[in-house]
Structures are given as structure tokens and as C-alpha cells.
N, C-alpha and C positions, 0 to 999 in steps of 0.2 A: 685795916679798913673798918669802918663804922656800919651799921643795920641802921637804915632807914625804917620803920614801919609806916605802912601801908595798910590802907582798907580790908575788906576781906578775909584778914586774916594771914596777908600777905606781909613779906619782909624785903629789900633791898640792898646790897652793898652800895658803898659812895660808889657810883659812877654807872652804874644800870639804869637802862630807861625805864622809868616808872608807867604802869597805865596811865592812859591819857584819854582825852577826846578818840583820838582812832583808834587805841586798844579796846573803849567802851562799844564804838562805833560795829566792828569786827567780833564783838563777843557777841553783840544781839545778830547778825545773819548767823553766825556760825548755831547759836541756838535754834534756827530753824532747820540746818541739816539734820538730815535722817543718821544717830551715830547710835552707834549699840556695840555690844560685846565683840561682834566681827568686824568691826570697823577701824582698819590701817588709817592712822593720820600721821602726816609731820608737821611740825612748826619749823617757819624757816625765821630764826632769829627772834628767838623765845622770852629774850628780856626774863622778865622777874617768871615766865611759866606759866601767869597766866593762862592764858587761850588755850596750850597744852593741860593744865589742870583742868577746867573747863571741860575738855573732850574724853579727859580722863576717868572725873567721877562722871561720865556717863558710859563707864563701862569701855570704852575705845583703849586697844591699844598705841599707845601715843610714841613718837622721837620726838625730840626737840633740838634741835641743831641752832647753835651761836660761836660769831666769832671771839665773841668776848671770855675769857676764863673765869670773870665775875661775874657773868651773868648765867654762865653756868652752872656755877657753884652757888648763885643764889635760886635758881629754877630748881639746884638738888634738895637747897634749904626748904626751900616752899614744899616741894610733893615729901618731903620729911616729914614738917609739919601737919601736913592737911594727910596723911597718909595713905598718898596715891600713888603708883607707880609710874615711873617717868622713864624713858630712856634718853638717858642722854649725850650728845658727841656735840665735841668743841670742834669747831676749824669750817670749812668753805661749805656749805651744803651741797653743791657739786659733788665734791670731792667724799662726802662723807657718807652720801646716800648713793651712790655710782650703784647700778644692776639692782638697786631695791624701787619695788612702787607701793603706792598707797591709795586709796577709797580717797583720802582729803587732804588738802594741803592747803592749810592759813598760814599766812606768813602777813606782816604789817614792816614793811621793808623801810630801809633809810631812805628817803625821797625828797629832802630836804636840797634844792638847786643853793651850788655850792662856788665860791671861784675857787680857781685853778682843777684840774684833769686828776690830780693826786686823791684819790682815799686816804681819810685819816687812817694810821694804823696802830693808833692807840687814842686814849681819852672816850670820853663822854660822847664825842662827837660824830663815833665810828656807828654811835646809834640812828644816826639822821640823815650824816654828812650824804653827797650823790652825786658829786660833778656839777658841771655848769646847768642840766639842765635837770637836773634828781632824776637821771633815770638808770645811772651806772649798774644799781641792782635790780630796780624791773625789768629792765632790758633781759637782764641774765635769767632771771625767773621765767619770763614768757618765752624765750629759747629752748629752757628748759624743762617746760612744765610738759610737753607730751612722755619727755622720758619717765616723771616722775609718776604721771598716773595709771593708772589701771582702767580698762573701757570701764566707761561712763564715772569715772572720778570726776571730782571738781576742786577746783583750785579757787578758794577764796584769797581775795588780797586787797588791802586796805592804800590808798597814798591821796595825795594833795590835786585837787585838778589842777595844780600849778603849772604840775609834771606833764599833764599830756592826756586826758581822761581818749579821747579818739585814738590816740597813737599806742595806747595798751589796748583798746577793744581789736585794733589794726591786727596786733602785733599777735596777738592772740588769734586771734582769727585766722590771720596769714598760716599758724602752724597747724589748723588742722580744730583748734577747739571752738566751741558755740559759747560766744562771751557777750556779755551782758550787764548794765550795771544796775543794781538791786537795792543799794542803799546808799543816802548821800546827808550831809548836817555839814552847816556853818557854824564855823568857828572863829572866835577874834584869833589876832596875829600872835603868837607869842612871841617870847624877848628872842629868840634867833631868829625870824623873820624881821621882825623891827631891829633889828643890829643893822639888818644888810638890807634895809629898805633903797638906799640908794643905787645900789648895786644891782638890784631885781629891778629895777624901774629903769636902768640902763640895757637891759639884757632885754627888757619888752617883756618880762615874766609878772612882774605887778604893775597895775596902772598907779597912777599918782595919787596918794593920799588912801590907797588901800587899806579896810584894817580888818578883811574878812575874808578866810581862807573858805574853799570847800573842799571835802573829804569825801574820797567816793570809795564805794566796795563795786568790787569788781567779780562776779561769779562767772569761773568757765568752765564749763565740761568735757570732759574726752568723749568721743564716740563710742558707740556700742557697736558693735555687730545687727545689722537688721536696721540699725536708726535712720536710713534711708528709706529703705521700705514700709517703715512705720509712721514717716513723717509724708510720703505720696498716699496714704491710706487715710489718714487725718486730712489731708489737703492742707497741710503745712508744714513748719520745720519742728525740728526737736531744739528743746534748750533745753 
């Protein structure tokens, strides 16, 4: 496999998703969380490391979880080079982070609406791909984000309003967390959206002649203990 280089000071193997639009997107909220030396984060699907470096050199204890084995190995490359501590597991984030939680959890998940019901399980495309309607792995994230936090964690998460911007605030909300969306930027189409222009414009997912995506971040918090009675004392809610 061949090193891309990359901005920052970062590197790539052939077939890792490079920062983008939404990884730039997700690094400026995530610089306004409160992170320091006690601060548990995971990355769910860390690419090049990024976002986890990020939280790193600010003193955070960081995971980073990917299902890819190259993008492992280039996230180990990175905190090598920038000489950060990284922990790292390959394989389902479910499965990898079971009975552990955390203060923060960014993840910029694959959300890319997809045909056919099958996940790639291999290529480039395992970085994106999502099912028909990109939400095979939000879905899973927002099921599974109360196990992952700690009271008052927050779960930042970056995807397409293609996918459902209401049906993650729902879906979020329905388990318990206070969600809300904090940051948003348009973007033109890239060449996987315009591949499958026809195809989203049959599904009712792009209208015709689309060529401007929007990207939301999504911030949720878990509750704390008292955040009821703190939010009847204000005369309002807690976020």
C-alpha cells in the first residue's frame, strides 16, 4: 500500500478516507468542547486519526475505533508521527468498547444512501457506504450512544441532511439524550453523489438537478443527576 500525504502533517494508506468537508466540519465543534487531561473520548471510525489527535494534543485520554485495518494502522502512523498517544481497536465499536464509557464521543460515520441493504465489507467504500437510506450506522450510534456515555457526556456526530437531520434529533431524543444541531455548511456534490444522481432522485433523496449537499453536526448530551431540577429552577431545559 502506498502513503498518501496529507495536510497537517498527516499521512494516509491507499484506501482511507481522507479529511474532508465533514471531518473540517466536526473538528471546529469538537474545538469548542471542554477537553483536558481527564477527559475520556472515543472516536467511532477514526480514518487517518484526525479528530482523535485533535483531542489528544489537548491532553484527553483518546480510543479510536475503526473497522478498517488500514485505517488503523494509518491513525497508529499519525499519533507516531505527531507523538500522541492514541489507543487503538480495530473491529465493530459496539463490540470493542462493551462496559467502557466516555466524557465524548465524535464519530463522522458512513452516511452516504447507498443501493442495496448489504454493507461493503471491504474497499474505500466501507468509509461512506449506508444502505438505502445512509443510516445503517447512525441508527446504531444513536441506540447506542446512552451505553457509551457517562452523565452529562456528549456525543458529537457529523452526516449529510440527506440521511434524516429530524430522524437523528428523534432518534436521539427518544433514548433519553438532549440533542440538538450546532453546526451546518454546504457543500457541492462529490463524485459518489453524482455517480448515483439518478438513483437518489428515484428514492426521493435528491431533488433534480441537485448539486448542494448540507452537513450537519449534531451535539447530544446524557443527563446528569439533578438536570431536572436544575432546568424547573432556570425555567427551562438543560442542553
Amino acid at each position: 500500500m502506498s502513503l498518501v500525504p496529507l495536510p497537517a502533517g498527516l499521512v494516509a494508506l491507499s484506501g482511507v478516507y481522507q479529511p474532508q468537508a465533514d471531518t473540517e466540519l466536526l473538528a471546529e465543534a469538537l474545538a469548542h468542547e471542554d477537553i483536558g487531561p481527564r477527559t475520556d473520548v472515543l472516536e467511532i471510525g477514526t480514518g487517518t486519526g484526525m479528530l482523535a489527535l485533535n483531542a489528544a494534543a489537548r491532553g484527553a485520554r483518546v480510543t479510536a475505533v475503526d473497522v478498517s485495518w488500514a485505517a488503523v494502522t494509518t491513525a497508529r502512523l499519525n499519533a507516531w508521527r505527531h507523538r500522541l498517544p492514541l489507543r487503538l481497536l480495530h473491529g465493530d465499536f459496539e463490540a470493542r468498547t462493551a462496559r467502557r464509557r466516555y466524557d465524548l464521543v465524535v464519530t463522522n460515520p458512513p452516511y452516504v444512501p447507498a443501493p442495496g441493504d448489504r454493507l461493503p465489507s471491504r474497499g474505500p467504500e466501507r468509509a461512506w457506504d449506508a444502505g438505502p437510506d445512509g443510516r445503517r450506522v447512525i441508527d446504531r450510534i444513536c441506540a447506542g450512544a446512552p451505553a457509551l456515555l457517562r452523565p452529562g457526556g456528549v456525543l458529537l456526530m457529523v452526516h449529510s441532511g440527506m440521511c434524516g437531520t429530524e430522524e437523528t434529533l428523534a432518534r436521539l431524543t427518544g433514548v433519553g439524550l438532549a440533542a440538538e444541531v450546532t453546526a451546518t455548511a454546504s457543500v457541492p456534490w462529490g463524485p459518489v453523489l453524482r455517480s448515483r444522481r439518478p438513483w437518489l432522485e428515484r428514492q426521493g433523496l435528491a431533488a433534480e438537478a441537485e448539486e448542494w449537499e448540507e452537513l450537519v453536526v449534531i451535539r447530544a448530551r446524557a443527563r446528569r443527576a439533578g438536570d431536572d431540577a436544575t432546568a424547573r429552577a432556570n425555567g427551562g431545559t438543560m442542553t
